[in-house]
N, C-alpha and C positions, 0 to 999 in steps of 0.2 A: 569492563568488557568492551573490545571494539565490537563497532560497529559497520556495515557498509550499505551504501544506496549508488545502485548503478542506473546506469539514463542510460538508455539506448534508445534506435529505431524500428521496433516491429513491422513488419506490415505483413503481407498475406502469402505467404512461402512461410508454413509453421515449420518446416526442419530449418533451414537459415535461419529462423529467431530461436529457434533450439539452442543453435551451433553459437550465438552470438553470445546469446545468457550466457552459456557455458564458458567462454571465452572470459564473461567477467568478472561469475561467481571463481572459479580457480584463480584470479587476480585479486579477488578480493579478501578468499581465501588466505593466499598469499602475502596479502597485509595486516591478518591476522584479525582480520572480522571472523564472528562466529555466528554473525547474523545478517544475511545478505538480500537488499530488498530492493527489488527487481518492480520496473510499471507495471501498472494500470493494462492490462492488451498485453502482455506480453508474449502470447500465444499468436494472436494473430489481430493487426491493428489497420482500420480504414480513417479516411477524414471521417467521411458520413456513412451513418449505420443503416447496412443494407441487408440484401437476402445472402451476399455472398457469408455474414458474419455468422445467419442461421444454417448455411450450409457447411461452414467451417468446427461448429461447437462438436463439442464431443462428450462423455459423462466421465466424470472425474474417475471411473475406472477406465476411461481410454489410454490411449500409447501416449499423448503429449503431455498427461500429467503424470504417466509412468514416468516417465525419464524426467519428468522434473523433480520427483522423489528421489531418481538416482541421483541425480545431480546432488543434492543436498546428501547423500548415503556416499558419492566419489570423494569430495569434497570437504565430509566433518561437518559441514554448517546446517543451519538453518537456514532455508529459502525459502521469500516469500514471495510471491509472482501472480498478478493477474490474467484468466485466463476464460476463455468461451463455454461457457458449460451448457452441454444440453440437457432442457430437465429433465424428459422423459412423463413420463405416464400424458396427460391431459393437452398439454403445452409442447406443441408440435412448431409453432409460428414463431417464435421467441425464444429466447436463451438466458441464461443467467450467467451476469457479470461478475463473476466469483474469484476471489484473493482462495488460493493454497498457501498453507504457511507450513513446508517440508523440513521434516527433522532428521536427522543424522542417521537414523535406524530406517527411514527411508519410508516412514508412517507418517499419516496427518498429523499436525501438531495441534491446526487449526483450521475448520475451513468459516469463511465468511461471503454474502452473498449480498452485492451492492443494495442499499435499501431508496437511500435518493437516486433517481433518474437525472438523468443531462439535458431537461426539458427547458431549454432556454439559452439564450441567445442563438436564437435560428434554431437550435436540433433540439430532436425528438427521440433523446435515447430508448424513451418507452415504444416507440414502435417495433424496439425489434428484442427489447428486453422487459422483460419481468420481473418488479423488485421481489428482493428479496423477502424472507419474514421479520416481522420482527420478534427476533429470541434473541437471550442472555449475550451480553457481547461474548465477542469473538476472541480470547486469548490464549498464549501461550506463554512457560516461562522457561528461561535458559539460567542453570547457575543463580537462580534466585530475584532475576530480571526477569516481570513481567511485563507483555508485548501485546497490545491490543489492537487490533481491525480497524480502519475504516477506510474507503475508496473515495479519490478524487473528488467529486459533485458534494459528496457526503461533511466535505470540508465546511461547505457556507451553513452546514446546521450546528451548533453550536450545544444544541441539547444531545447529537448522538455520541459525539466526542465523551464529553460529561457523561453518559454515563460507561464509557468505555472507564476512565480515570476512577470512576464511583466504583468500578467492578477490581481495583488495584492496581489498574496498567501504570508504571513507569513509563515507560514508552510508546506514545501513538505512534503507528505505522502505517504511514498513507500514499499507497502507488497511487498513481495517476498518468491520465494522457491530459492532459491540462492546453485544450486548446489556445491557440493562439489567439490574438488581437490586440485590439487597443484596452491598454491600463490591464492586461489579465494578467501579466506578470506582477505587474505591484500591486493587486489584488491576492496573488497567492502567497505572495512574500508575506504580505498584511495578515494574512489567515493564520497560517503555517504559527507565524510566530504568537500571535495571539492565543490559539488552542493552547500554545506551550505555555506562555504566560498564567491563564485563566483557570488550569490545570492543575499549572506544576507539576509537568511533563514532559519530558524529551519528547521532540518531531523528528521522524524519520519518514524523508517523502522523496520519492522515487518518482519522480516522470518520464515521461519519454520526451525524445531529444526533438529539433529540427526535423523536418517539417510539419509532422504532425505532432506533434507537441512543442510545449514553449519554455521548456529544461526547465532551470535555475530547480534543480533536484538541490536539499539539503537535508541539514543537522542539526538542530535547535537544543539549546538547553533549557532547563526550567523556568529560569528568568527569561528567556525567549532571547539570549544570545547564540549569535549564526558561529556553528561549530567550524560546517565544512560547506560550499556550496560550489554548485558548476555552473559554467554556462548554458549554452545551447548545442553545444557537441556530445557525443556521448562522453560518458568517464563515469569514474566510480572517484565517490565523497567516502571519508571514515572517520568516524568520531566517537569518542570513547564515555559508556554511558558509566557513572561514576554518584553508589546508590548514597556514599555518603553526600555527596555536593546535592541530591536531589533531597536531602531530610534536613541542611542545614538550610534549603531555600522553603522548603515545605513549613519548618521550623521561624524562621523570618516573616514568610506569608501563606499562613495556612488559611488560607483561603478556601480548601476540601471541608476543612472541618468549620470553617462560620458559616456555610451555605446556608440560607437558612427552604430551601426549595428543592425539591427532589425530580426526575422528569420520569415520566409514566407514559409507557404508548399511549 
């Protein structure tokens, strides 16, 4: 099965980052992904999280994640996209950082709801966001390929990943707006491929581009070889997930099945 991870630029004009997705899930489409995974923000993306991101959320029965279900329903694919949720009932101040993973029929497939905060290096994601719960990870499967959640920040934990691969996932799927700085690039390369190594799991990781994100969007295989990767401009990577090469590495280094520790909230 291919695969696709598009980088783009969100920022705060939600119909332009509409138009833009769109532009790359039909291209991605087009290269015969049947699974297209879109950043972190991709609804509507700041440097620093303000009141404008509280004024911008919406509830996953809004227009912007309507039409990011059609999109995946115009298209044939699954789309997976992060996006501003507001939560309603109690929580008025705060939003929830929430991945949709849209299927073809134009239904949930999966939704997921950031559980780490970005509380470090200078920002305070928690001031304007509300982790999520913690429940059963978050997957979906396509053609026999299952697809498991997790968001950016969520990357440096190493126990949430685990048990997303504990619940079956083949492949972690990890948007992100992966700010910039010194060393965060070869810290996310480092991560990225590690999860995939420690796993044996295909990485599928979608950032956003220049300026507010630090790209290097990729594809990882089990062994934690780089399938597809971009730079710092937008583009779409596509790499083909391939469940026999993930049983002969599973098979080599079953490392799932020596664990001898399990992770419990």
């Amino acid at each position: 099965m291919d695969i696709a991870v598009v980088q783009f630029g969100p920022y705060t004009d939600k119909a332009a980052n509409l138009a833009a997705l769109r532009d790359h899930v039909r291209a991605a489409a087009e290269l015969g992904a049947k699974v297209v995974v879109a950043p972190e923000y991709s609804m509507f993306a700041v440097t620093r999280l303000d009141e404008r991101v509280v004024a911008a959320a919406e509830p996953l029965t809004g227009a912007w994640v309507s039409e990011l279900r059609g999109l995946a329903a115009e298209f044939g694919v699954h789309v997976v996209a992060g996006v501003v949720e507001a939560p309603g009932g109690e929580i008025t101040d705060r939003i929830y950082n929430t991945l949709i993973a849209a299927a073809p029929d134009a239904e949930f497939a999966a939704v997921y709801r950031k559980v780490h905060l970005y509380d470090a290096f200078g920002f305070r994601e928690s001031d304007v966001v509300a982790p999520g719960p913690i429940a059963e990870p978050a997957t979906f499967a396509v053609d026999g390929v299952v697809f498991g959640l997790q968001t950016c920040f969520d990357l440096r934990f190493p126990e949430g990943c685990r048990r997303v691969a504990a619940a079956g996932a083949h492949v972690l799927v990890l948007p992100a707006q992966w700010i910039p700085g010194p060393a965060k690039v070869d810290q996310w390369t480092t991560l990225l491929r590690a999860r995939a190594i420690e796993n044996t799991v295909y990485v599928a990781a979608a950032d956003q581009c220049a300026p507010r994100g630090a790209g290097a969007s990729m594809i990882v295989d089990p062994a934690g070889s780089l399938l597809a990767e971009l730079g710092d401009a937008p583009g779409i990577a596509t790499g083909r997930i391939d469940l026999d090469h993930l049983r002969q590495i599973r098979a080599t280094n079953p490392s799932l099945s020596l664990r001898r520790f399990t992770v419990e909230p």
